[in-house]
C-alpha atoms as a printed R data frame, in Angstrom:
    type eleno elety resid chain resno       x       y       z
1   ATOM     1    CA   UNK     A     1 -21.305 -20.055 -38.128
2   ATOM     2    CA   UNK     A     2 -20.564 -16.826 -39.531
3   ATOM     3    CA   UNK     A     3 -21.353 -14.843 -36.388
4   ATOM     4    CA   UNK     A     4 -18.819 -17.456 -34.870
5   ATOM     5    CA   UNK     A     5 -15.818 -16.379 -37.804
6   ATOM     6    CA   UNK     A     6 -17.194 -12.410 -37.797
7   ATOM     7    CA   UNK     A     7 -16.479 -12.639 -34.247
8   ATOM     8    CA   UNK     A     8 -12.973 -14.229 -34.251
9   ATOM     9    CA   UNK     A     9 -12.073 -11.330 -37.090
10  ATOM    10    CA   UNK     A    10 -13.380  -8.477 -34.803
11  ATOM    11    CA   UNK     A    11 -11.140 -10.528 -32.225
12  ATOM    12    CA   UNK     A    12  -7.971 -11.180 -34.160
13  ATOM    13    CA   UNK     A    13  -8.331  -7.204 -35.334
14  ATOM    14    CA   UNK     A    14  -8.560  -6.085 -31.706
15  ATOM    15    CA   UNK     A    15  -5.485  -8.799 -30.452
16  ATOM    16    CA   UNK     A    16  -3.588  -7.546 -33.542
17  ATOM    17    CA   UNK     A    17  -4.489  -3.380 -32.879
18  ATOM    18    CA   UNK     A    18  -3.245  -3.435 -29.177
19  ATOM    19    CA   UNK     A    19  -0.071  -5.547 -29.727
20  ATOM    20    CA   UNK     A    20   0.815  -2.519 -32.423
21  ATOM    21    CA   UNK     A    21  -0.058  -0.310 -29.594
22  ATOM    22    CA   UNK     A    22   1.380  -2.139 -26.751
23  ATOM    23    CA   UNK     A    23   4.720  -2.112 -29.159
24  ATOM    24    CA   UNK     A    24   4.662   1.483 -29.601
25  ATOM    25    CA   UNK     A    25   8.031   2.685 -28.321
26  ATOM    26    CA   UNK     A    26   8.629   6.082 -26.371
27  ATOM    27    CA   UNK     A    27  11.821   7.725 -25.070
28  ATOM    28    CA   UNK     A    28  11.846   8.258 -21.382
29  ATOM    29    CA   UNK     A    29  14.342  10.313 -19.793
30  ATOM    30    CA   UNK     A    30  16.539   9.848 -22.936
31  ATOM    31    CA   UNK     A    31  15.667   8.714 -26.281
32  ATOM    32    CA   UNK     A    32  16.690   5.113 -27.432
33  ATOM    33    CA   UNK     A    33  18.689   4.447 -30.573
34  ATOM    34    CA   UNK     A    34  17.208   2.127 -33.127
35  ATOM    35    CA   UNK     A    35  19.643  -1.414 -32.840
36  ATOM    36    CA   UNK     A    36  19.677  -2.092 -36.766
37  ATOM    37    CA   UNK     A    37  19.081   0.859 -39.084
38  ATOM    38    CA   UNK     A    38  20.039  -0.661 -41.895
39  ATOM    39    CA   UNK     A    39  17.121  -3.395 -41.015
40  ATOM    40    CA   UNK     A    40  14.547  -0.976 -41.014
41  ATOM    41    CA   UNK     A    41  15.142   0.526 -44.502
42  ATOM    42    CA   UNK     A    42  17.883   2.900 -44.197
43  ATOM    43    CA   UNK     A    43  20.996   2.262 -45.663
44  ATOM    44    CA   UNK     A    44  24.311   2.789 -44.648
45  ATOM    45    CA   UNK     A    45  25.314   4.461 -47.532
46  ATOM    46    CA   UNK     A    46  22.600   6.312 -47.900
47  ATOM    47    CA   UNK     A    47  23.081   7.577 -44.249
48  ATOM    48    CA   UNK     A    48  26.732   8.776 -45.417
49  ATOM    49    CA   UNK     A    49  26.087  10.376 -48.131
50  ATOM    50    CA   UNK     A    50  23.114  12.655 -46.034
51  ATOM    51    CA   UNK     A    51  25.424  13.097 -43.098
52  ATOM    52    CA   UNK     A    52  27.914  14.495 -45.873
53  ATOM    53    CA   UNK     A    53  24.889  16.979 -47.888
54  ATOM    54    CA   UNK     A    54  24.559  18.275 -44.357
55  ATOM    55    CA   UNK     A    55  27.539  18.751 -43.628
56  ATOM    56    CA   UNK     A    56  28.597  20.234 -46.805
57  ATOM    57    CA   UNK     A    57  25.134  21.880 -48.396
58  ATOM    58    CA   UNK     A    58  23.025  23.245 -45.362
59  ATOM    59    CA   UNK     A    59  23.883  25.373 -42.015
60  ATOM    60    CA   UNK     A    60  21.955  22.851 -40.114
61  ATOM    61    CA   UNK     A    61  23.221  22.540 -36.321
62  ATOM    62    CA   UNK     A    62  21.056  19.481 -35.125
63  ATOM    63    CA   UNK     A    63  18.624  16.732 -37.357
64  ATOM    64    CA   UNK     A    64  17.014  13.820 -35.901
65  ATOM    65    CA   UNK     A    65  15.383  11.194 -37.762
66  ATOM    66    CA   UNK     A    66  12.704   9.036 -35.237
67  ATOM    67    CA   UNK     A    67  10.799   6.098 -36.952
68  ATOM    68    CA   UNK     A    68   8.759   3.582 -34.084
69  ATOM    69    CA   UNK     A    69   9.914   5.680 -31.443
70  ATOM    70    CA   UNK     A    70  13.612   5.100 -31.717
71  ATOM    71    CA   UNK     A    71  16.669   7.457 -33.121
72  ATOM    72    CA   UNK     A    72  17.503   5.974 -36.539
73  ATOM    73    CA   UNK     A    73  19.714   9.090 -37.664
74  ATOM    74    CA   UNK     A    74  21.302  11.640 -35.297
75  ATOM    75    CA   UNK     A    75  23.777  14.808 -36.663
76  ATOM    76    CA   UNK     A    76  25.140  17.784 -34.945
77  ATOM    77    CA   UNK     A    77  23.913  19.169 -31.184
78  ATOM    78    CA   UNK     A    78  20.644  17.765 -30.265
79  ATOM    79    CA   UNK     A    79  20.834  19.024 -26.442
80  ATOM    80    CA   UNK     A    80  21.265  22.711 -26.694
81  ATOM    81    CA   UNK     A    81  18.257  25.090 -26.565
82  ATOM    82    CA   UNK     A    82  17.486  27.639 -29.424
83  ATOM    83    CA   UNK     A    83  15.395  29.921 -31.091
84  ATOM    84    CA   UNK     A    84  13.004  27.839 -32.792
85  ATOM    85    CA   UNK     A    85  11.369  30.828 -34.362
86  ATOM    86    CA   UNK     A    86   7.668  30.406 -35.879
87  ATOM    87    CA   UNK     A    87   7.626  26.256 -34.626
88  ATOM    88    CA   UNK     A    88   5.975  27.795 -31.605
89  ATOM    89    CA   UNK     A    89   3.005  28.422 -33.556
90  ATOM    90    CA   UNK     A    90   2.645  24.976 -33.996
91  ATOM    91    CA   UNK     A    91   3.668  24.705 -29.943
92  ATOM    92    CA   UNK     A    92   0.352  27.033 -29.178
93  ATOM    93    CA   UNK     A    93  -1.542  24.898 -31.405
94  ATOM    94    CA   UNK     A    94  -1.357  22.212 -29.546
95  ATOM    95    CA   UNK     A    95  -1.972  24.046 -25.985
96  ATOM    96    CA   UNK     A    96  -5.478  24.753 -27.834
97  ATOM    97    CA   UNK     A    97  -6.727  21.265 -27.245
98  ATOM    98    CA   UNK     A    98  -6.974  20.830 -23.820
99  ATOM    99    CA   UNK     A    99  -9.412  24.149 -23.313
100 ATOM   100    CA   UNK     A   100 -11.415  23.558 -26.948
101 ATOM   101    CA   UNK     A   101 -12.730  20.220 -25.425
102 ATOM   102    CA   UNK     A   102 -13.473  21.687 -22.092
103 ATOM   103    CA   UNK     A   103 -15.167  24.734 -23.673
104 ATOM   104    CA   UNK     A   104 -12.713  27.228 -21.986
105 ATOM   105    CA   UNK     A   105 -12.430  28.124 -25.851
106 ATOM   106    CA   UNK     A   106 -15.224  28.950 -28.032
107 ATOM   107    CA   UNK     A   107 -13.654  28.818 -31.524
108 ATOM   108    CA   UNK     A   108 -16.979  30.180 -32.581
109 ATOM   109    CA   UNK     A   109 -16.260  33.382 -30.815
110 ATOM   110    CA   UNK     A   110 -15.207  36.943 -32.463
111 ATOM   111    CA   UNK     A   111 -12.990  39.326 -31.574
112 ATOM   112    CA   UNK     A   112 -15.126  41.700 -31.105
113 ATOM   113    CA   UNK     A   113 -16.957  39.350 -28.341
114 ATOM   114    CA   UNK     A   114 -13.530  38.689 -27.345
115 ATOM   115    CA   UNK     A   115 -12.770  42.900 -26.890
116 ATOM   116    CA   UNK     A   116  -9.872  42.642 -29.056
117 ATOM   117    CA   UNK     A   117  -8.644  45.652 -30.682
118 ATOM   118    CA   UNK     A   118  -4.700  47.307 -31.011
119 ATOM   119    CA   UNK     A   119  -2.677  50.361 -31.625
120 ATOM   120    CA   UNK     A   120  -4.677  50.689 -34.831
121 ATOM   121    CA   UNK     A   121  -8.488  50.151 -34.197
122 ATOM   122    CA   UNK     A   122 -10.107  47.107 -35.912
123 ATOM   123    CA   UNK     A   123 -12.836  47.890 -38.785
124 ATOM   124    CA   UNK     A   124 -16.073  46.504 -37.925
125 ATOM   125    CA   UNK     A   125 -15.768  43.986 -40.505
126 ATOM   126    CA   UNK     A   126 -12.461  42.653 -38.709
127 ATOM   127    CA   UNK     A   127 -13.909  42.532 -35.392
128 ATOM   128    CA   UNK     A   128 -16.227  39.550 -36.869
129 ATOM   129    CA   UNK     A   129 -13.087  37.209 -37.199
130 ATOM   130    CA   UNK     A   130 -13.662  34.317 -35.011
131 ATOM   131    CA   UNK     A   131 -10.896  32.262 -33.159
132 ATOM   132    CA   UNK     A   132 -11.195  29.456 -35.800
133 ATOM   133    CA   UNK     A   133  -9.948  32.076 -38.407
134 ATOM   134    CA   UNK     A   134  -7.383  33.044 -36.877
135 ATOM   135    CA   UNK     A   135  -5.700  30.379 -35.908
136 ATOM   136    CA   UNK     A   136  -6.153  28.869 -39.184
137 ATOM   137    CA   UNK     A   137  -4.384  32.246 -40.823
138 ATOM   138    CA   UNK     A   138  -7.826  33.300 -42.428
139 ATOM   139    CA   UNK     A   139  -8.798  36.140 -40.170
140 ATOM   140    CA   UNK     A   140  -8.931  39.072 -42.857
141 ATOM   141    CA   UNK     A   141  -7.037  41.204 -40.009
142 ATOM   142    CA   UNK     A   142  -4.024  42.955 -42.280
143 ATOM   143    CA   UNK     A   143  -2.511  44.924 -39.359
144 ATOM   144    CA   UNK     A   144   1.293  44.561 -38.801
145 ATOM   145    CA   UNK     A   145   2.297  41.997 -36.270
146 ATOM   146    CA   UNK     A   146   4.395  43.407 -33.160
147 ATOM   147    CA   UNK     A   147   7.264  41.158 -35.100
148 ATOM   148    CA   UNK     A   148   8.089  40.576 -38.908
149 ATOM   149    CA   UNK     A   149   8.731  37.555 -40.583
150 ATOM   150    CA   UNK     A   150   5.615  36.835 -42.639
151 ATOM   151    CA   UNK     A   151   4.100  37.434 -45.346
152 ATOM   152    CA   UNK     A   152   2.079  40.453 -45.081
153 ATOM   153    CA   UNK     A   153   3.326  42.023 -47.859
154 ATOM   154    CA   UNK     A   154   1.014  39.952 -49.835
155 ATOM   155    CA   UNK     A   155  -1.907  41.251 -47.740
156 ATOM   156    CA   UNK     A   156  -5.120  42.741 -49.473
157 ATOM   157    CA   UNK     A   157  -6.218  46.143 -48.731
158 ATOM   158    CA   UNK     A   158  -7.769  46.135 -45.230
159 ATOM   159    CA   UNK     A   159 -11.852  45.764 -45.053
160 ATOM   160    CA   UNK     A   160 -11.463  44.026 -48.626
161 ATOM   161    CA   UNK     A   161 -11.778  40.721 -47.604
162 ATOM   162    CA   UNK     A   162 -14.245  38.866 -45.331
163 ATOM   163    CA   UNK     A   163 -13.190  36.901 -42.399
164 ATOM   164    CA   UNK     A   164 -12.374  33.021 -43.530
165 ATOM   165    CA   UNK     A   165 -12.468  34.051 -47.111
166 ATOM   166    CA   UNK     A   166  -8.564  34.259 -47.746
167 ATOM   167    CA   UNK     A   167  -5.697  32.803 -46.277
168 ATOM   168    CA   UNK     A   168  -2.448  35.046 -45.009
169 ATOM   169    CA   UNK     A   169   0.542  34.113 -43.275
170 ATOM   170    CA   UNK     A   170   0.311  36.981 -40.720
171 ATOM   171    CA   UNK     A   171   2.235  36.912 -37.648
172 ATOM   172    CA   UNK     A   172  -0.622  39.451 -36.368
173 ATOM   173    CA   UNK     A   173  -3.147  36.574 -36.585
174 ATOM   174    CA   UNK     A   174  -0.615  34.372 -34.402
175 ATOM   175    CA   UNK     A   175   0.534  36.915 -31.920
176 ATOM   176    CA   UNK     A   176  -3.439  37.386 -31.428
177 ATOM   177    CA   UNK     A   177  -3.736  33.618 -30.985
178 ATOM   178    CA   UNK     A   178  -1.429  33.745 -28.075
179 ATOM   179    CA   UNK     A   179  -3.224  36.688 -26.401
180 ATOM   180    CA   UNK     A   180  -6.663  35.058 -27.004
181 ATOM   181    CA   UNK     A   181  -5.326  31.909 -24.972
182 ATOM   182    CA   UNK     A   182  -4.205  33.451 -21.671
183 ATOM   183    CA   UNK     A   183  -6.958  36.023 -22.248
184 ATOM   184    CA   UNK     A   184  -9.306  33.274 -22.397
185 ATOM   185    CA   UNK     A   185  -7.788  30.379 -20.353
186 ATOM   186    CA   UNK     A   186  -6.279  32.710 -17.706
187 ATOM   187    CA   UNK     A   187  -2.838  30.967 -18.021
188 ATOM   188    CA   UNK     A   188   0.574  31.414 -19.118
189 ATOM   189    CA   UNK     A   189   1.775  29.876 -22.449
190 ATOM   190    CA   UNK     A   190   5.349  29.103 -21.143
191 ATOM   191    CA   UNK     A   191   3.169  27.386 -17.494
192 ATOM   192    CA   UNK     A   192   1.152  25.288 -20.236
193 ATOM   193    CA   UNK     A   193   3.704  24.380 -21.880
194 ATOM   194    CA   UNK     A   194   5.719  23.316 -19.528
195 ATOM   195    CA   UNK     A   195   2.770  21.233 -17.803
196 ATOM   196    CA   UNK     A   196   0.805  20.097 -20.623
197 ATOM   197    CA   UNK     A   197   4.323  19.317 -22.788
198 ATOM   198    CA   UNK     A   198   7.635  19.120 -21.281
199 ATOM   199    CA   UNK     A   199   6.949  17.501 -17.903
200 ATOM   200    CA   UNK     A   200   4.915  14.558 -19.461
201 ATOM   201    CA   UNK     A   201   7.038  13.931 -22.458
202 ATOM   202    CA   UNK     A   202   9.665  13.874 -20.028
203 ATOM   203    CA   UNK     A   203  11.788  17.095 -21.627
204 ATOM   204    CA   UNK     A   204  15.682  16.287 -21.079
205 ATOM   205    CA   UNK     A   205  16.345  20.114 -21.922
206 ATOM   206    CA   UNK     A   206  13.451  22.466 -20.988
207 ATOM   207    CA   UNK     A   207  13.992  25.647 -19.155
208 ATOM   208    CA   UNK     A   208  11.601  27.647 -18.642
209 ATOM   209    CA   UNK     A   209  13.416  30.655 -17.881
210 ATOM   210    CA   UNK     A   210  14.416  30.870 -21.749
211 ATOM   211    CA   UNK     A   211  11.295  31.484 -22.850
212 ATOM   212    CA   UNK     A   212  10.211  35.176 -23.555
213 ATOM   213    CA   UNK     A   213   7.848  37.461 -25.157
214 ATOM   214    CA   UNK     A   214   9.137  40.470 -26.863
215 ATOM   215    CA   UNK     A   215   7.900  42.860 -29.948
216 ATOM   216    CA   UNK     A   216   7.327  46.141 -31.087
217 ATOM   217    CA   UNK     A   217   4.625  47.883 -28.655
218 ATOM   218    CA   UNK     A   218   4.242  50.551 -30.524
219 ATOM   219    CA   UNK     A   219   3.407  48.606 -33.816
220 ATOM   220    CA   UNK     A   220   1.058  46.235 -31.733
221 ATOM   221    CA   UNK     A   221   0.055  45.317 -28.342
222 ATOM   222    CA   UNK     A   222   0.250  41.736 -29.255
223 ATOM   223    CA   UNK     A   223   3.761  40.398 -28.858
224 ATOM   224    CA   UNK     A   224   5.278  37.474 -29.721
225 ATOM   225    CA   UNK     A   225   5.879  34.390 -27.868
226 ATOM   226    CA   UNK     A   226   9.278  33.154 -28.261
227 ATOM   227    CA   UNK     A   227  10.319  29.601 -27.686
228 ATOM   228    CA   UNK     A   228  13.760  27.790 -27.174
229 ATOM   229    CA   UNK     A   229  13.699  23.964 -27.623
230 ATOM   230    CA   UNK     A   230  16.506  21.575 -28.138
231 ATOM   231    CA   UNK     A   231  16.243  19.261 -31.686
232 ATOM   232    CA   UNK     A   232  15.494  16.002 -28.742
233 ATOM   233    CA   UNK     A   233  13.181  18.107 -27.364
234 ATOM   234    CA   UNK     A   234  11.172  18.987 -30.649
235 ATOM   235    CA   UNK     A   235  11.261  15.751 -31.453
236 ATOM   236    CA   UNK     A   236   9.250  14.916 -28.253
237 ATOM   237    CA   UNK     A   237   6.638  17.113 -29.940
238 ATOM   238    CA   UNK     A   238   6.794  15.433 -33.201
239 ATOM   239    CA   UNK     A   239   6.242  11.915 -31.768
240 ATOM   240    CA   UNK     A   240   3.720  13.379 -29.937
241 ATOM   241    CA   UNK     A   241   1.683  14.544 -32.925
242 ATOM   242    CA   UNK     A   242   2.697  11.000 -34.780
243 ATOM   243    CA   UNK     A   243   0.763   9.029 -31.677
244 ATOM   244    CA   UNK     A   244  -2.367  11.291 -32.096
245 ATOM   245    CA   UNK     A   245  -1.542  12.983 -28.789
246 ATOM   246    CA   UNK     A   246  -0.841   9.918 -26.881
247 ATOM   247    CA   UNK     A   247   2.310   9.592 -24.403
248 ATOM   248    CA   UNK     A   248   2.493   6.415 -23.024
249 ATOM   249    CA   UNK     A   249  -0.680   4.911 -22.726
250 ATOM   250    CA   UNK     A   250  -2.135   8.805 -21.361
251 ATOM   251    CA   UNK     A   251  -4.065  11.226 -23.857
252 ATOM   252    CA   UNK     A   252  -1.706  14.283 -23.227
253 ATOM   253    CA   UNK     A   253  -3.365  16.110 -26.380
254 ATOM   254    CA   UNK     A   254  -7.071  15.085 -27.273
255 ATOM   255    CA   UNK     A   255  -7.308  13.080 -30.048
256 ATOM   256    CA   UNK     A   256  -9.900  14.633 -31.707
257 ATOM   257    CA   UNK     A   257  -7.834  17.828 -31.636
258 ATOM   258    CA   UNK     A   258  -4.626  16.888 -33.196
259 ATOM   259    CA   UNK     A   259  -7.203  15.584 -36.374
260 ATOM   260    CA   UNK     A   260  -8.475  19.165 -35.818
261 ATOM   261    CA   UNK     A   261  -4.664  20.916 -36.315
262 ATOM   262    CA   UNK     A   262  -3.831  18.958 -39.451
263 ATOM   263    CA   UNK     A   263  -7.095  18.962 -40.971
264 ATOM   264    CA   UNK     A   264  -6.866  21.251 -44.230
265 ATOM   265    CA   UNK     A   265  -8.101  24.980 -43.556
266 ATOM   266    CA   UNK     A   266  -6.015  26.288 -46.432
267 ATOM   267    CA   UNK     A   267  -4.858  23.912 -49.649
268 ATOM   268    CA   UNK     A   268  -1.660  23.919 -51.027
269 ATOM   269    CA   UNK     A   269  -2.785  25.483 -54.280
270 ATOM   270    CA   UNK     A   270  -4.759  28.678 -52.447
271 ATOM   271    CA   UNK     A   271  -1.609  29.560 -50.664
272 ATOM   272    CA   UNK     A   272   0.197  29.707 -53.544
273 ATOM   273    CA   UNK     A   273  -2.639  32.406 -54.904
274 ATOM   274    CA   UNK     A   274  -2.432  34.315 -51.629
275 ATOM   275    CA   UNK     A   275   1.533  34.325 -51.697
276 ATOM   276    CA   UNK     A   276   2.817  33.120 -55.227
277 ATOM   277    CA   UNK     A   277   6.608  32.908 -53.256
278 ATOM   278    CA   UNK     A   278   5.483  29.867 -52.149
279 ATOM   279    CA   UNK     A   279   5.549  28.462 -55.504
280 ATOM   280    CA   UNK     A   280   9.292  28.150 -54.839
281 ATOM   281    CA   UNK     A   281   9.237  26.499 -51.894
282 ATOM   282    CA   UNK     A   282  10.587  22.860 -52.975
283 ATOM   283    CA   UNK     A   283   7.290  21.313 -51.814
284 ATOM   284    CA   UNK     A   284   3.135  22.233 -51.774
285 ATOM   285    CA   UNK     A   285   2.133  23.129 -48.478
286 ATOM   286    CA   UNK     A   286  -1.395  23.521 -47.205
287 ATOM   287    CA   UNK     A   287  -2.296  24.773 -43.858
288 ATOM   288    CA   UNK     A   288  -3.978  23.716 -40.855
289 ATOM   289    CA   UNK     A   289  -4.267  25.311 -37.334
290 ATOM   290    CA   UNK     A   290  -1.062  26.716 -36.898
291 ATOM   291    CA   UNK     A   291   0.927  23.666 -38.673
292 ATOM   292    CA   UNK     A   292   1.513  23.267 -42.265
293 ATOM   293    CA   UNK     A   293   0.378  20.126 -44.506
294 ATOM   294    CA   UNK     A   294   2.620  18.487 -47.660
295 ATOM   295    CA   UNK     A   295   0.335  18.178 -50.171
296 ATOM   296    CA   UNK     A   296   0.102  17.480 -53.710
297 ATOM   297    CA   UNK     A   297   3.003  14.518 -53.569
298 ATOM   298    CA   UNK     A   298   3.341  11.227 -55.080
299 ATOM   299    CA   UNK     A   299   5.720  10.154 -52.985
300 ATOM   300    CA   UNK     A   300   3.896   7.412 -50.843
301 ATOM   301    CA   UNK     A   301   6.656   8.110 -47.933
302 ATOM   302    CA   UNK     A   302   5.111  12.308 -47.912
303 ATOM   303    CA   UNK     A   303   1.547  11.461 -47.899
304 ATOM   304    CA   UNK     A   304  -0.638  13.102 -44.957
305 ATOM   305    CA   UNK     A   305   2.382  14.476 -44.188
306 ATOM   306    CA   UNK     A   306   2.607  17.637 -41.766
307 ATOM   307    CA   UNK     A   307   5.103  20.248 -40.562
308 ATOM   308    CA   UNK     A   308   6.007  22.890 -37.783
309 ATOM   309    CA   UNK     A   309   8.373  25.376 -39.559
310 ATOM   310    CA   UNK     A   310  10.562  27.906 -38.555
311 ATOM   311    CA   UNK     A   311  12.909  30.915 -39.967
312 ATOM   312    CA   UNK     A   312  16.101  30.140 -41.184
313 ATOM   313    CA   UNK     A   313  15.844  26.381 -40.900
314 ATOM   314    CA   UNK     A   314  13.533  25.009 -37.913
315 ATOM   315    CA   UNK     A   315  11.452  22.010 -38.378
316 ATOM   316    CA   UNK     A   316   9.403  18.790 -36.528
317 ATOM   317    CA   UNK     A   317   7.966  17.138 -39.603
318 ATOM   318    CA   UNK     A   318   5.799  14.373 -38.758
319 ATOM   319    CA   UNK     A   319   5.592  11.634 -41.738
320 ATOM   320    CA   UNK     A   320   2.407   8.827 -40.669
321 ATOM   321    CA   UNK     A   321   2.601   6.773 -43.269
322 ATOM   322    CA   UNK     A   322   5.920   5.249 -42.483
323 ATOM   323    CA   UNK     A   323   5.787   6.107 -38.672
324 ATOM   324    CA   UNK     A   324   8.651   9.056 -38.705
325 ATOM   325    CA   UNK     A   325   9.341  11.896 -37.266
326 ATOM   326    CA   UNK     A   326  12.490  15.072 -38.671
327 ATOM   327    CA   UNK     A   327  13.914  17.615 -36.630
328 ATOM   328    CA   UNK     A   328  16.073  20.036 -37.165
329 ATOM   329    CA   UNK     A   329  17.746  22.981 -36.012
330 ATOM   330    CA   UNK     A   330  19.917  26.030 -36.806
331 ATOM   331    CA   UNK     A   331  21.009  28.072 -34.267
332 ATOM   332    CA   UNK     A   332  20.575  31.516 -34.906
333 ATOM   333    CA   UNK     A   333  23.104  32.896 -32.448
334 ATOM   334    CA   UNK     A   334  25.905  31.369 -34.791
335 ATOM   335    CA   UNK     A   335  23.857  33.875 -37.835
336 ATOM   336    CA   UNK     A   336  23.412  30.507 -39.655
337 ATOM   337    CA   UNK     A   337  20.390  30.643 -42.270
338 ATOM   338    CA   UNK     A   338  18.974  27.537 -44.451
339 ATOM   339    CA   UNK     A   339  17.090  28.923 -47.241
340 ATOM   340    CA   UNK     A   340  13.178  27.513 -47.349
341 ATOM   341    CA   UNK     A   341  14.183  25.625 -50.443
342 ATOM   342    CA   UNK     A   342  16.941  23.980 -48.708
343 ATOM   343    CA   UNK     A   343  14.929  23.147 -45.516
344 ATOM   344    CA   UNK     A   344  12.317  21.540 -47.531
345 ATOM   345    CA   UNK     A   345  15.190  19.460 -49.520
346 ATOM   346    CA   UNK     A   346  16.677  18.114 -46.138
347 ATOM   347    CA   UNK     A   347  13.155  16.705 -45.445
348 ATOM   348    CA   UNK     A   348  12.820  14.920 -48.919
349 ATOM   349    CA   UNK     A   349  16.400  13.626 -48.737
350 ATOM   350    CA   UNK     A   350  15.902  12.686 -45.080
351 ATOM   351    CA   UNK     A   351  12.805  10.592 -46.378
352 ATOM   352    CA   UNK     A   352  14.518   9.344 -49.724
353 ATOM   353    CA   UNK     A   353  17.311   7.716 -47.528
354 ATOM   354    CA   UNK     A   354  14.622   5.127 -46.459
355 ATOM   355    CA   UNK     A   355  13.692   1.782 -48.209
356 ATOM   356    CA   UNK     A   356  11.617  -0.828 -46.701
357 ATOM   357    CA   UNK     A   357  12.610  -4.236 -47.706
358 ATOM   358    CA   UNK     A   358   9.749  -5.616 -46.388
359 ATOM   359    CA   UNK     A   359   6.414  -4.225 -44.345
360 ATOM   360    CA   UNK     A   360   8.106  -3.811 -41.147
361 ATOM   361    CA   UNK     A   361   5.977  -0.990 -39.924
């Protein structure tokens, strides 16, 4: 008898687990607006008063707010492409995945295996970094990146510091990543992304002639991969991430690798050590592969909570444990600039506009 009732649990779990994924909504050509809002937790008037703090507090040129799939909150352009600064990080991260499982890349491997060296020779201490430390920011390489916009400036002196020891936002460590993956994989970033991302996720405004490298040769050999996305477009990616790398029913990302990205590398309360500006932030962020974590909240709505982010107010902010997904863009051709405190205040008042009645996640 109780095999019998064990048996009907393991089969009312399974019945129940595929009709949540059977009713797992994604966009196809163009993303689908939610019916009733208001239904699923977010207020009318709370929606106001956020379309109006946009409006009148941030520089923000495009914000969408997904939850099961569906557009729930929409402001400003969401078609045209932009700079979306340091979220390609986060965009490379995910290319990982694909060649990790398949053993292209070793994470194991160092960079001195790996022949990397630049304009300024690596110590042989530096040449031990393995891939795994430097795509998680820890690679105790404190050479300037071809590009600025880091935090360097709170680097230790160079040789100081072991490989994985210490944690440094270090746009050398991500321009590296990028070489390291068409070194290794023998294949364009911009290609991958546009076959592993854009062309399954169906990509209303991807163009691939946008995309560009460019940095300071002389500084570094390494440069930068720049990326233009629309806000629809990052929000793709977002949903992405949400569905553990699923896209309709096919395993675009492996599973196992999007656990990998937003498993803590670096906590919250290290990072703030390594760079005490961070302290300021608005919210504690821990780090990953390439995408940040919100940590250290006791807001149910935050929890497990993790980020892409990008200079000057760039974000996909994934939020599991009420299905969600933010994005948001400024346009930096219009010299528009959200401070990091105010980017990190649009996501909590993005998330504090929503209140569940009832379970109807």
């Amino acid at each position: 008898m109780r095999k019998i009732k064990n048996g009907l649990i393991v089969l009312l779990f399974t019945a129940f687990s595929f009709g949540i994924c059977k009713a797992q909504v994604y966009p196809d050509n163009s993303w689908i607006n939610a019916e009733n809002p208001i239904a699923m937790g977010w207020g009318e008037s709370e929606r106001s008063a956020f379309m109006h703090y946009l409006i009148d507090s941030t520089h923000i040129t495009g914000l969408l707010i997904i939850q099961q799939g569906k557009i729930v909150f929409e402001y400003g352009d969401i078609e045209e492409n932009s700079y979306i600064a340091s979220c390609r990080k986060s965009v490379l991260a995910l290319l990982y995945g694909k060649y990790v499982e398949n053993g292209t890349i070793k994470l194991d491997k160092t960079l001195g295996e790996l022949s990397i060296n630049d304009v300024s020779e690596l110590l042989p201490i530096e040449k031990t970094a393995k891939i795994s430390d430097v795509i998680s920011a820890r690679s105790g390489v404190y050479l300037h990146g071809s590009n600025g916009g880091d935090l360097r400036s709170f680097a230790p002196e160079r040789g100081t510091v072991k490989p994985g020891e210490h944690w440094l936002y270090s746009n050398w460590d991500f321009n590296v990543a990028g070489y390291i993956f068409e070194q290794e994989t023998k294949k364009s970033i911009f290609d991958e992304v546009e076959t592993q991302l854009a062309i399954p996720l169906h990509m209303e405004d991807w163009d691939k002639s946008l995309q560009q490298k460019m940095g300071n040769y002389e500084v570094s050999k390494f440069p930068a991969y720049h990326m233009w996305f629309s806000t629809r477009d990052m929000a793709r990616i977002g949903l992405l991430m949400l569905r553990k790398g699923q896209w309709k029913g096919q395993q675009i990302i492996p599973e196992f690798w999007i656990n990998e990205i937003v498993a803590q590398r670096t906590s919250y309360s290290e990072a703030q050590k390594s760079a005490p500006v961070l302290k300021k932030d608005g919210l504690d962020l821990g780090y990953g592969y390439m995408w940040w974590l919100i940590e250290n909240t006791n807001d149910y709505r935050m929890k497990n909570a993790f980020s892409a982010q990008g200079a000057i107010g760039q974000n996909i902010t994934v939020f599991p444990e009420i299905d969600v997904v933010v994005a948001y863009k400024t346009k930096s051709i219009y010299r528009r600039r959200n401070s990091i405190q105010t980017q990190m205040e649009i996501l909590k008042k993005a998330i504090e506009m929503y209140h569940p009645k009832t379970n109807n996640l």
